[in-house]
VOGU-3710 file (C-alpha; in Angstrom, 3 decimals, decimal comma):
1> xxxxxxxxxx> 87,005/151,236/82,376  89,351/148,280/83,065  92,238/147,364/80,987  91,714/144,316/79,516  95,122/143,058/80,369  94,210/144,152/83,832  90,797/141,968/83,703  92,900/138,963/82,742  95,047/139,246/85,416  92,175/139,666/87,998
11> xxxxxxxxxx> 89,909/136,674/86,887  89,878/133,775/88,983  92,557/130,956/88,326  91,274/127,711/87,110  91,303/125,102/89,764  93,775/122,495/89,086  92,907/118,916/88,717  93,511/116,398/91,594  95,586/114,301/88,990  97,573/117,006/87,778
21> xxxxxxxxxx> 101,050/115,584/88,268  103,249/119,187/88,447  101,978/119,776/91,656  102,924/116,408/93,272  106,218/116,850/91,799  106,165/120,782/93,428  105,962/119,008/96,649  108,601/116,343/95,739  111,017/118,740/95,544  110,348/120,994/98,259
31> xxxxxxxxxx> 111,218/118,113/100,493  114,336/117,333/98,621  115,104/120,741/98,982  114,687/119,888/103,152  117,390/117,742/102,427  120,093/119,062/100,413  122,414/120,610/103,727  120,531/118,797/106,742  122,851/116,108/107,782  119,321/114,910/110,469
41> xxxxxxxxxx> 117,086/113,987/108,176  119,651/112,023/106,129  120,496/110,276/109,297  116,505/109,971/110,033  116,842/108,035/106,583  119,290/105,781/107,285  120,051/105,508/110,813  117,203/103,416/112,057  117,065/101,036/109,272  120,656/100,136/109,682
51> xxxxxxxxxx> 120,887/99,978/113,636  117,791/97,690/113,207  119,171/95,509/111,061  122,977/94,849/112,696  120,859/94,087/115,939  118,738/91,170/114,177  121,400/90,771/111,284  123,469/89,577/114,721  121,095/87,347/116,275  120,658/85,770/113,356
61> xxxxxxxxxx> 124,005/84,800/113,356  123,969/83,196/116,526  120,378/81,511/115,314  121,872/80,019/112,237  124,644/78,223/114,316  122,123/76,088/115,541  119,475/73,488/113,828  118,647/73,850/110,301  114,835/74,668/111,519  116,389/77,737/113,827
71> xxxxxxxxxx> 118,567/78,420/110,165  115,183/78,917/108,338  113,996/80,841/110,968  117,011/82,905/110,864  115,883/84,214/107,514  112,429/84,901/108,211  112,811/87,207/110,442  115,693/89,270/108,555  113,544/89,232/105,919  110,558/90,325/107,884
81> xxxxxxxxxx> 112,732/92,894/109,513  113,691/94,214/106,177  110,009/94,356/104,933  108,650/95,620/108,013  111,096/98,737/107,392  109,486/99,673/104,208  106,272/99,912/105,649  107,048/102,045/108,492  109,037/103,674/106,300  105,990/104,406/104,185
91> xxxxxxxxxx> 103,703/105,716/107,086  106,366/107,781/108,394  107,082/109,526/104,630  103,620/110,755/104,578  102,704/112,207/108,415  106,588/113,991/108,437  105,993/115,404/105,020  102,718/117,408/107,011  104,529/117,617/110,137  107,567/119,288/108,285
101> xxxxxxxxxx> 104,756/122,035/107,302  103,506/122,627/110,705  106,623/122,685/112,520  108,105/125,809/109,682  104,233/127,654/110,156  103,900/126,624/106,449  100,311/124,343/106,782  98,203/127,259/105,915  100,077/128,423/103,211  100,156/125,289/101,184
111> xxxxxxxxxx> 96,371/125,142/102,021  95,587/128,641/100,667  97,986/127,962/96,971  96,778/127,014/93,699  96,649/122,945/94,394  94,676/120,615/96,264  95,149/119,139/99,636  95,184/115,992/97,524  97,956/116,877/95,846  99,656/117,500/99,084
121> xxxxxxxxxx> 98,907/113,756/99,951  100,011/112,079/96,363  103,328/114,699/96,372  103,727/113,224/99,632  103,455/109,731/98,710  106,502/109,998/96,200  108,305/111,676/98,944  107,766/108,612/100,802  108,278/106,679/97,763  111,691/107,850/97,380
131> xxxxxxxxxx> 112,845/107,810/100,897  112,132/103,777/101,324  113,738/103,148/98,158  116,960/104,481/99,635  116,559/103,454/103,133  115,630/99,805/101,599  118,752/99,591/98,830  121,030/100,440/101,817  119,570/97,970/103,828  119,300/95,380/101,534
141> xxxxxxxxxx> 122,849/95,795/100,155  124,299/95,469/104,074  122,028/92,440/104,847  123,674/90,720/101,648  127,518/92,019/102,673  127,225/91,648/106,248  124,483/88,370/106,454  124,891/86,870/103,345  120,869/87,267/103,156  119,519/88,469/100,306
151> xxxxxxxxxx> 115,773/89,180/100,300  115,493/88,541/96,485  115,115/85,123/97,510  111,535/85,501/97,323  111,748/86,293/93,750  108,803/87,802/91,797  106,553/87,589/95,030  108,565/89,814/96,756  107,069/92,701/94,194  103,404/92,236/95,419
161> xxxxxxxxxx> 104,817/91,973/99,033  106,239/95,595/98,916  103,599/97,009/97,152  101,109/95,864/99,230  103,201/96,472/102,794  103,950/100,488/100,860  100,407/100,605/100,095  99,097/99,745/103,957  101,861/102,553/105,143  100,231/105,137/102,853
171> xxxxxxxxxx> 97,139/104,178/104,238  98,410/104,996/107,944  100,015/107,789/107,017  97,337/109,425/105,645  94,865/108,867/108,756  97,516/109,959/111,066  98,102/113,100/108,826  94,211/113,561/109,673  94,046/113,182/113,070  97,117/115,627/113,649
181> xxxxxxxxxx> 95,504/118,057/111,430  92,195/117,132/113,648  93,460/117,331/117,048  96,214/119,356/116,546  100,167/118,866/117,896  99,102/116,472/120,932  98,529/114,143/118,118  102,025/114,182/116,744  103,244/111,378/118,480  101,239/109,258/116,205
191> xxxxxxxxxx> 103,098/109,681/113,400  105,709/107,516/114,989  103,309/105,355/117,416  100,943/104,227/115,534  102,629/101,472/113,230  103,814/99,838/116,702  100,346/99,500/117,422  99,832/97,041/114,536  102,666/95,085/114,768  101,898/92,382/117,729
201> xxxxxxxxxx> 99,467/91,375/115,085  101,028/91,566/111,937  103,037/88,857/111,891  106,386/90,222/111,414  108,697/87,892/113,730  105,725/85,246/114,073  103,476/83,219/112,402  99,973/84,377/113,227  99,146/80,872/114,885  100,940/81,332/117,799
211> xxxxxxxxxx> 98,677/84,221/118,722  95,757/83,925/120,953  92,078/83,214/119,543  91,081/87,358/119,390  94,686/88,275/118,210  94,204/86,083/115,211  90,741/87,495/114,241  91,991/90,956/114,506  95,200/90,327/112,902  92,876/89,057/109,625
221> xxxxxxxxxx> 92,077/92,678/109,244  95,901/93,763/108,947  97,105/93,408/105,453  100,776/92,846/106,704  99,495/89,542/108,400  98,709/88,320/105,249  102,164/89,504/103,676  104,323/88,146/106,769  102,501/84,519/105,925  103,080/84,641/102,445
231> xxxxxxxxxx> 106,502/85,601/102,801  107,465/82,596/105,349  105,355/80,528/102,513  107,245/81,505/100,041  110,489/80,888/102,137  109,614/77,441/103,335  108,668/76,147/99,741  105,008/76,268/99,821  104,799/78,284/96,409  103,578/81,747/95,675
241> xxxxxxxxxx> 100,680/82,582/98,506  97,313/83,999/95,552  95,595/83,962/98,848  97,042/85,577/101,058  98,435/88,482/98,446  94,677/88,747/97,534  93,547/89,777/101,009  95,994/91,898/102,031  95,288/94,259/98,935  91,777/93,836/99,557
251> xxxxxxxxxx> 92,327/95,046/102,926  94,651/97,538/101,614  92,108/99,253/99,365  89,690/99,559/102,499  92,249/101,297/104,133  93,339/103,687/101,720  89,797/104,280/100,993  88,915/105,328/104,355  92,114/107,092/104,865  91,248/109,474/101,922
261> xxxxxxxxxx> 87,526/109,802/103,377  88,759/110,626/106,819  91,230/113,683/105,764  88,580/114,835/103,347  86,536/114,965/106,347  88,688/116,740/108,284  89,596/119,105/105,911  86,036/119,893/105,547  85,621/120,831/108,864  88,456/122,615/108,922
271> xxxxxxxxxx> 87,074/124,592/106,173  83,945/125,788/108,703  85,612/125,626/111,652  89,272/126,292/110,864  92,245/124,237/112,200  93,024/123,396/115,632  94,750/126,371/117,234  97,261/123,745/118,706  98,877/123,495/115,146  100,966/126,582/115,739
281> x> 100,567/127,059/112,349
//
């Protein structure tokens, strides 16, 4: 007869709910565990966002030394610059926080313990959470220093901005996340491609009238187009852009919807099929 203590200890755990929070936070700190000694991935942090920023902090130096129009211009693209950093920044804090698992042969271990792949995602949303916030601050401290721009010129709006700009980059993340776990390393290079891909037609350096008939209709379906405009709005006096900010969170929710639907999907599939052998993993 079994010991009852013995019975306990064999009976199947619970599973734990997709909201628990303990388990995001689990994965929160194994990544800022990655970081404690590796002088890389700090420099991954910071690196990029501050070698982007002297190169347009300095032309828009040289801009503002001409006409007051090429002054105001100046600013809209720091502050696009600046903006357009937290979303990649976003994207990229999701699809490393996977890649980090495949590349240490850890993917089918966190698959196989007590959480959900869900939390995986959300634990890896704060990890991207965390990293912009640093990134940004540096950033945003240097263009004030070096520039004398500060992007809290946009005031209140510029809270909806980020949110909505963090919110698309989640979105991204998550779908490249899917279609590396999908096709396997050959996909990797997405997790850095793939934001390039949007930005002719977001609107970052441009307004989106100067783009051709097509680009325009296709960059309606980019929330950052409609963040981008409402920032030079704001900027140029027009007041705070309802529409715009409306769209792009619209838009937002359509993404992050089907983001979550496609990695369900694939980890569906994965469940009667297994992963691709090209995950190393």
């Amino acid at each position: 007869m079994v010991d009852p203590i013995d019975s306990r200890r064999l009976a199947p755990r619970k599973p734990v709910p997709w909201f628990a929070i303990r388990p995001m936070l689990g994965i929160l700190l194994r990544q800022l565990y990655l970081y404690r000694r590796s002088l890389p991935r700090w420099m991954e942090i910071f690196y990029w966002p501050l070698l982007d920023l002297l190169v347009w902090g300095f032309l828009t130096l040289y801009l503002k030394q001409g006409t007051i129009h090429m002054a105001g211009t100046a600013k809209a693209l720091l502050g696009g610059l600046l903006l357009w950093d937290m979303l990649y920044r976003s994207q990229q804090g999701i699809s490393v926080v996977f890649l980090e698992e495949i590349w240490s042969r850890n993917l089918y271990n966190m698959m196989v313990a007590p959480v959900t792949p869900f939390h995986v995602v959300f634990g890896a949303m704060l990890t991207g959470l965390v990293k912009v916030s640093l990134s940004s601050s540096v950033a945003i401290v240097l263009a004030w220093f070096l520039f004398s721009y500060s992007i809290f010129n946009l005031g209140l709006s510029l809270i909806p901005f980020i949110l909505a700009l963090v919110l698309m980059g989640w979105s991204l993340g998550i779908m490249t996340t899917a279609l590396i776990l999908r096709f396997g390393q050959e996909a990797e290079v997405l997790a850095w491609g793939v934001i390039f891909l949007f930005q002719p037609v977001s609107a970052v350096f441009n307004p989106v009238s100067v783009l051709p008939g097509g680009f325009r209709q296709v960059a309606f379906l980019v929330p950052a187009s409609h963040v981008f405009e409402g920032m030079r709005g704001v900027l140029s006096g027009k007041g705070f852009p309802w529409h715009d900010l409306i769209w792009a969170f619209l838009i937002d929710i359509i993404y992050f919807l089907g983001a979550l639907l496609l990695f369900h999907r694939v980890l569906e599939r994965a469940r009667k099929t297994g992963f691709s052998l090209k995950l190393g993993s």
